[in-house]
N, C-alpha and C positions, 0 to 999 in steps of 0.2 A: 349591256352597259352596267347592270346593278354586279356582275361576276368581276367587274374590269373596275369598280369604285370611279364611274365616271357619271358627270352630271348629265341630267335630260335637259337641261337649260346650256344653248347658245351651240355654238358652231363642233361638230365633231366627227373623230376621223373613228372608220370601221373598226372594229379587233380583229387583232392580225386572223388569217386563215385556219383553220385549224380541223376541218374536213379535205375532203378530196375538193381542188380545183376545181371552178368549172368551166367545160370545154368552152371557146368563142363560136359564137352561132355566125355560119359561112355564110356566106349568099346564098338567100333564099330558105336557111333553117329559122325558126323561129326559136329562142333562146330559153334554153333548160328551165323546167319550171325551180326553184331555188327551193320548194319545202314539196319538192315529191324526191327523198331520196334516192329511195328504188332506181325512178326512170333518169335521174339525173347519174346513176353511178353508172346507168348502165349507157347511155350515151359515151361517158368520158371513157369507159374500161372494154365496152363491148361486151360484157358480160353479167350475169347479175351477182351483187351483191352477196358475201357469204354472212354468214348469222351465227350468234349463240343464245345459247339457252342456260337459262341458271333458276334455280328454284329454293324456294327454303319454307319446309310445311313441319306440321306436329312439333316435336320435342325440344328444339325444331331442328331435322335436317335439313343441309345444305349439300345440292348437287352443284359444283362450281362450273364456271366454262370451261373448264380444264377438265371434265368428267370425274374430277375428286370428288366423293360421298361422303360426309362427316355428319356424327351426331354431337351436337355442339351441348355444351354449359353454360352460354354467355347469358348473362342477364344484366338486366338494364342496358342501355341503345346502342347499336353497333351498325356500324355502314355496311347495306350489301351492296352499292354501288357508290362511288363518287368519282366523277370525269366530269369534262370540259361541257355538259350536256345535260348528266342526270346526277341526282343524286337520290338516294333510297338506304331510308334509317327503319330498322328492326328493333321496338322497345321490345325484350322477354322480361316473362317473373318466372319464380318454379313453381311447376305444376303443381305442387302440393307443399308444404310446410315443414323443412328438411329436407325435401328431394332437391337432386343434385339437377336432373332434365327440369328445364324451361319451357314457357311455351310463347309465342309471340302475341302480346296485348295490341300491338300497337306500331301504326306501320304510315311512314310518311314519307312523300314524293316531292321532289320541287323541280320541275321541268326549268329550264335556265335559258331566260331571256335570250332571244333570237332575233337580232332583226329583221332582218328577210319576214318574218315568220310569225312568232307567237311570242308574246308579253310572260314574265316570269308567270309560273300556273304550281301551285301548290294544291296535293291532295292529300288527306290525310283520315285515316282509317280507325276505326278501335275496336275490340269486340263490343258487338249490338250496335253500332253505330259505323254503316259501311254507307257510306253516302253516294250519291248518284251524279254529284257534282263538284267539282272544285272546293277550297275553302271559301274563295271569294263569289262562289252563288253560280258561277258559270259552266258551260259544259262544254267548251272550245277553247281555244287560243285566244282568243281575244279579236279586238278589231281589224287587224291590220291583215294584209293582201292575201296572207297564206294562216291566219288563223284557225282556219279549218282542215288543217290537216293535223290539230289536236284536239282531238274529240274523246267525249266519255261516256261509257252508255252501259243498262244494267240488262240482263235475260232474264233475273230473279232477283228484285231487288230484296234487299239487305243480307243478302249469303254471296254475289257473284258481280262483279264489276269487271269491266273490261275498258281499258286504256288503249287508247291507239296514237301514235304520232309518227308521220307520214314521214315529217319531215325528216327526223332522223333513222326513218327505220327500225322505231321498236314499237313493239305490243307486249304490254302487262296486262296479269288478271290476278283480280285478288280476289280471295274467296274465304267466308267463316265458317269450318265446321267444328263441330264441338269444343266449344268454347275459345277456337283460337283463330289468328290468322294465316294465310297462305297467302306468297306471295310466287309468280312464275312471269319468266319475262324472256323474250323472242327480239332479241337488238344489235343493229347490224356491228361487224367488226368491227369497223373506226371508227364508231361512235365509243363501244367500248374499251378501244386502249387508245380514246383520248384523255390521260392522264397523266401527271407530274409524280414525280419523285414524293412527293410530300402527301400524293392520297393513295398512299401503297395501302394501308389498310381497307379492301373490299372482300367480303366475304364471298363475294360471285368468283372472286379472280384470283383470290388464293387458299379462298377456303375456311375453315377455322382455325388460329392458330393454334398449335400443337397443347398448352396450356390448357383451350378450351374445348377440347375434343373430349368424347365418351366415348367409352368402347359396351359392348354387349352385356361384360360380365358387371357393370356399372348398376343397370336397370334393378330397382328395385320393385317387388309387386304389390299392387295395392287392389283391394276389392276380393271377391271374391275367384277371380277369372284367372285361371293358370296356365302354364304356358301352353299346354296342350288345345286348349280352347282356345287363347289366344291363335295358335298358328290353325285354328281351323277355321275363323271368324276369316281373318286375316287371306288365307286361299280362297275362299268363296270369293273374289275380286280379284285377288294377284293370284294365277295361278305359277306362276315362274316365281321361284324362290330367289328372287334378286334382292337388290339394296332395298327396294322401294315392300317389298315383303315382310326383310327382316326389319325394317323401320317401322314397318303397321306393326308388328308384333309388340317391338319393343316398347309401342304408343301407349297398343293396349293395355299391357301388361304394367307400365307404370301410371297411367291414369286411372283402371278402371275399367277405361269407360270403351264401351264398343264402336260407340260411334269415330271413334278414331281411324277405322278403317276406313271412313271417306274418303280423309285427308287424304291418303297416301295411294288412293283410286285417282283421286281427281288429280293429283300431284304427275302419275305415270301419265294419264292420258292428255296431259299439256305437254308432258315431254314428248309424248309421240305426233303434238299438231306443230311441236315450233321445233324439234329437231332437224337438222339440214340431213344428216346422216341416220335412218333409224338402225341400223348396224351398232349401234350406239346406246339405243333407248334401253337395254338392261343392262345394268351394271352390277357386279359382282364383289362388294368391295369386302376387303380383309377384317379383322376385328379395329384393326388402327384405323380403317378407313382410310388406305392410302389406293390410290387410282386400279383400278382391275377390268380390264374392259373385256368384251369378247378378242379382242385381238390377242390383248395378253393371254388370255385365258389358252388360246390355241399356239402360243408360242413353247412350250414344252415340246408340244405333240410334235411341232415341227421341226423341233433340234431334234427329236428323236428318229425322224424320220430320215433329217441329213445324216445324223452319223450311221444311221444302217444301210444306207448308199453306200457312202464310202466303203464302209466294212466291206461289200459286195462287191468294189468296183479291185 
């Protein structure tokens, strides 16, 4: 009601649909729970639910749902989500005074009123200050029939928060390593392309724009720590020299600071709990950071493989 500027006072009609239908409960079914997305999708489809994953840690990159890798510039707030459901703002400053890489201070949530379900729920993050509860003091949805199917719980409070909402099918986790925040999020498809023309700007879903991207040869080094060290600090965790490799390097090497290689440890291994496809979870991206998957990567090999058929046939 509060996304639709309608009153909580006096007589009023739903907002229109804007998920999957739900199926009519036959004779004898008892009728879809309305905030278990999962088992409601998979009643209506017969099948389960597909997922994405989008993450944005250190400097800070961003892995999009589209498997784009980008090491962004943006400073001060930028949306890595806004749809009909969630939205998710990223405050950065830069990491040091002149440097051109940022890093995320600051990281707020506003789950969006549901009837069926859960009363609007804002959470909101900063480094040293990772809270274990909503703004408004709670750790659910609120009162009403399906408010527990948004729940918020810590395994290590003030470094790791973990978000859960059922109802729409996503799970975030946020996490503070050296000095910054990480944000990674597992949310089912039509949650995320429920959007309008007017919230084209998300960083999960397009990336960073061209303006605000860094390339490699950007990084500048601070501390004593050179690249050599860098890229060995950095392999003791990532042994695959992927995105999430060259991104610890690039952390270390313009912060500093070693502990950066958490980030981009803990970063991979969310991608490997919420990826639907792990054929996926290393990505190879260019200096532009334009898309490079394993697929791409083996599509040379296999034009070269067709034309030497041919040749022979």
């Amino acid at each position: 009601m509060i996304q639709h500027n309608c009153s909580r006072q006096g007589p009023t009609a739903p907002p229109p649909p804007r998920g999957p239908a739900l199926p009519g409960a036959g004779p004898g079914l008892p009728a879809p729970d309305p905030c278990d997305y999962e088992g409601r999708f998979s009643r209506l489809h017969g099948r389960p639910p597909g997922f994405l994953h989008c993450a944005s840690f250190g400097d800070p990159h961003v892995r999009s749902f589209h498997h784009h890798f980008h090491t962004c510039r943006v400073q001060g707030a930028w949306p890595l989500l806004d749809n009909d459901f969630l939205f998710v703002q990223a405050t950065s400053s830069p990491v040091a005074s002149g440097a051109n890489a940022t890093t995320t201070r600051k990281l707020t949530i506003i789950f969006k009123n549901m009837q069926e379900c859960i009363d609007q729920k804002v959470y909101q993050a900063e480094v040293d200050n990772l809270p274990a509860a909503f703004e408004d003091g709670s750790i659910n949805g609120g009162d009403r029939p399906g408010g527990s199917s948004l729940s918020i719980q810590t395994a290590n409070p003030g470094s790791h928060v973990e978000i859960r909402a059922a109802y729409i099918g996503t799970t975030i986790i946020i996490r503070q390593t050296a000095g910054q925040l990480s944000f990674s999020i597992k949310v089912a498809e039509d949650v995320a392309r429920a959007f309008s023309a007017e919230q084209d700007l998300q960083l999960c879903v397009g990336g960073c724009p061209p303006s605000q991207r860094l390339s490699r040869s950007e990084r500048s080094r601070r501390g004593a720590i050179t690249i050599d060290t860098a890229r060995q600090l950095c392999k003791e965790g990532l042994p695959v020299e992927d995105a999430y490799f060259h991104s610890c390097v690039f952390d270390v090497l313009t912060s500093g600071d070693p502990n950066f290689t958490v980030a981009a440890q803990a970063a991979l291994e969310d991608a490997r709990a919420f990826l639907p496809d792990l054929e996926k979870l290393h990505l190879f991206p260019s200096d532009a950071g334009v898309r490079l998957s394993p697929a791409t990567l083996l599509a040379p090999l296999l034009s070269g493989l067709l034309v030497l058929w041919l040749c022979i046939q």
